[in-house]
N, C-alpha and C positions, 0 to 999 in steps of 0.2 A: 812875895819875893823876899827870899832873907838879905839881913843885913850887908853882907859879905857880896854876894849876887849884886845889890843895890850899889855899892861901893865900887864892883869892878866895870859893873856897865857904867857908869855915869866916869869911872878912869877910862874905860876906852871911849868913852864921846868924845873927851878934851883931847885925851894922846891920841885918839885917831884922829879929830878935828886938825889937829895942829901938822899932823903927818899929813894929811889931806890935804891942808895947804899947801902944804910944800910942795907935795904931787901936782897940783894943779898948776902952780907957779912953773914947776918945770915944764908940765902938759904945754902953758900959753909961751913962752919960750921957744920950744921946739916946731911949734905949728907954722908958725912960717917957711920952715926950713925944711919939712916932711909933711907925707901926709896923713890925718889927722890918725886914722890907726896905728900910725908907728908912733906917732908922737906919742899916742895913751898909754900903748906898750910900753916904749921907754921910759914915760916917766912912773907906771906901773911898775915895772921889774925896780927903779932903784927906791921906790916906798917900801918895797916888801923888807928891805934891809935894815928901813931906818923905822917900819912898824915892829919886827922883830924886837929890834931892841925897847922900845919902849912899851910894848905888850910883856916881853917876859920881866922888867924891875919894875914900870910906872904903873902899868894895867893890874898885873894880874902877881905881881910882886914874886918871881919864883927866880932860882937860880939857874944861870946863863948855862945850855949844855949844848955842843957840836950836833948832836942829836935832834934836838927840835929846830936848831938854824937848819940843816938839810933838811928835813921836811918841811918847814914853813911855807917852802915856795908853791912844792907841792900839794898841800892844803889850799895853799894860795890860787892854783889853779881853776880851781872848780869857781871862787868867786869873779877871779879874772872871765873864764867865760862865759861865766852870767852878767857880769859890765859891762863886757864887750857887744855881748849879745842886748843890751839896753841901749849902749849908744848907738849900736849898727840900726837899728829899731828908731829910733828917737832920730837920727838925723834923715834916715832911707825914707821913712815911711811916712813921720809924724814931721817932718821936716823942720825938727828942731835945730839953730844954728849947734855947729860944730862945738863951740867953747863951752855951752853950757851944758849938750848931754853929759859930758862926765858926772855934773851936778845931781842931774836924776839917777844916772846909775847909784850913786853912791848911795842916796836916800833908799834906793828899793834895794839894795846888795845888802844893808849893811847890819840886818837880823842874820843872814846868814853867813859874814864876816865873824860880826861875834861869837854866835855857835863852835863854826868847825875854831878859829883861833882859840877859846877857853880850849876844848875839849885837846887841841894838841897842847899847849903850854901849859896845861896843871896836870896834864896825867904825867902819871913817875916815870922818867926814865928807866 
């Protein structure tokens, strides 16, 4: 793995870590108040906004364009229903409580988080 490579994944472990947080904090927030899909949803849809920004200057260090924020979601999608489809799995099946699926989604989502996000935020506008 080159140097650069090395640098930007171990930036998205911490800026997603720390974004991750946040998402979760609002996931356990909301849970009492919805049910567990909506909550993941919503606190899913408002990470995308605040991984956006820290993917395109902290991660992957490239300049802010209208351009990649409208598709980010959209990239964002395919991993949304691959986590969704963990957690739905993880609590349906495997009868993992509710609060902690998100945790394994993220672990098994989060090779192919990295992928499609590099590949939208460093290709050129």
């Amino acid at each position: 793995m080159s140097g650069k490579l090395a640098g930007q994944g171990l930036r998205f472990f911490v800026g997603g870590g720390a974004n991750t947080l946040f998402s979760y904090a609002m996931y356990w927030v909301l849970l009492p108040w919805m049910p567990y899909l909506w909550a993941y949803t919503t606190s899913y849809a408002v990470a995308i906004l605040t991984g956006f920004a820290i993917n395109t200057w902290f991660v992957f260090r490239t300049s802010w364009s209208w351009k990649r924020l409208l598709a980010f979601p959209a990239v964002h999608l395919v991993n949304y229903l691959a986590a969704l489809t963990v957690v739905w799995v993880a609590v349906r099946l495997l009868h993992i409580p509710e609060v902690v699926a998100p945790l394994i989604a993220t672990v098994l989502i989060m090779p192919l988080n990295f992928l499609l996000t590099r590949l939208l935020i460093t290709r050129r506008t």
